[in-house]
N, C-alpha and C positions, 0 to 999 in steps of 0.2 A: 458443527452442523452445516454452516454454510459452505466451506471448505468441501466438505464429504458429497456434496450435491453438487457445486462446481467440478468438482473432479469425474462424478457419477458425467454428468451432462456432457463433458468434453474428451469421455473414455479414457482417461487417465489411472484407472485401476486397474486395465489392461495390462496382461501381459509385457505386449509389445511397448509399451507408454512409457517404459523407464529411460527412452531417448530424448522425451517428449517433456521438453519445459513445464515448469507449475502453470505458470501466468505467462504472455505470448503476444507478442505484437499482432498487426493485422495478418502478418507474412510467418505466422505460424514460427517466429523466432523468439529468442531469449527476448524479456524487453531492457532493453538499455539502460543505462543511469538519465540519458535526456529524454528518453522515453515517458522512464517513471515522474522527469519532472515534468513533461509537459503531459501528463495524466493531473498532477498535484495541482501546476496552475490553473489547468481547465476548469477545477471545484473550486478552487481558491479564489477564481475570476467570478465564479457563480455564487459561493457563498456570501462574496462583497458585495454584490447586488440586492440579497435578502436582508444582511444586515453589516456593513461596512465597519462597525466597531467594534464587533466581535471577531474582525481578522488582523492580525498586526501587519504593521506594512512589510514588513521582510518574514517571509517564512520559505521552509525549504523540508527536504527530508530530513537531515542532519536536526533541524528544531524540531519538527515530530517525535522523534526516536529520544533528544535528550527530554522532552517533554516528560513524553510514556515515562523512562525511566527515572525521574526524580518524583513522577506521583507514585511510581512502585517503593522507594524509598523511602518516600514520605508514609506510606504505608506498613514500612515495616517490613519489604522481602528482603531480601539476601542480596543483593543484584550479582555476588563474585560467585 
C-alpha cells in the first residue's frame, strides 16, 4: 500500500519510469550503500534520543536484514 502510493506520487508507474530508480537520492540517482547508511544513521541518531536502550550500540543494514530474517525463521518460513 505504502509502496503503491510512493510510486503513484513520484510517477513511477509510468511508462517512461522503467529508467527511473525505486528509491533516489536528492539528485534523482540510485541511492548508494553510504547513502542508505547515512539515511539508517539519521534514525538510528533520532531513535537514541527518544530511547537510548532500545538501540544497540553497533547497528547497520547487514544487522536489519539478519534480524528480519531469523524473526521469519523463528516463525516458521522457508527463508531457501
Amino acid at each position: 500500500m505504502h509502496v503503491k502510493r510512493y510510486m503513484i506520487e513520484n510517477k513511477l508507474l509510468e511508462a517512461r519510469s522503467g529508467m527511473s530508480p525505486l528509491f533516489y537520492n536528492s539528485r534523482k540517482e540510485n541511492l548508494t550503500r553510504a547513502g542508505i547508511n547515512s539515511i539508517l544513521k539519521k534514525y538510528v541518531d533520532m531513535a537514541r534520543i527518544k530511547n537510548p536502550s532500545l538501540i544497540p550500540d553497533k547497528i547497520s543494514c547487514h544487522s536489519l536484514r539478519h534480524s528480519k530474517a531469523m524473526h521469519l525463521f523463528q516463525a516458521g518460513v522457508n527463508l531457501v
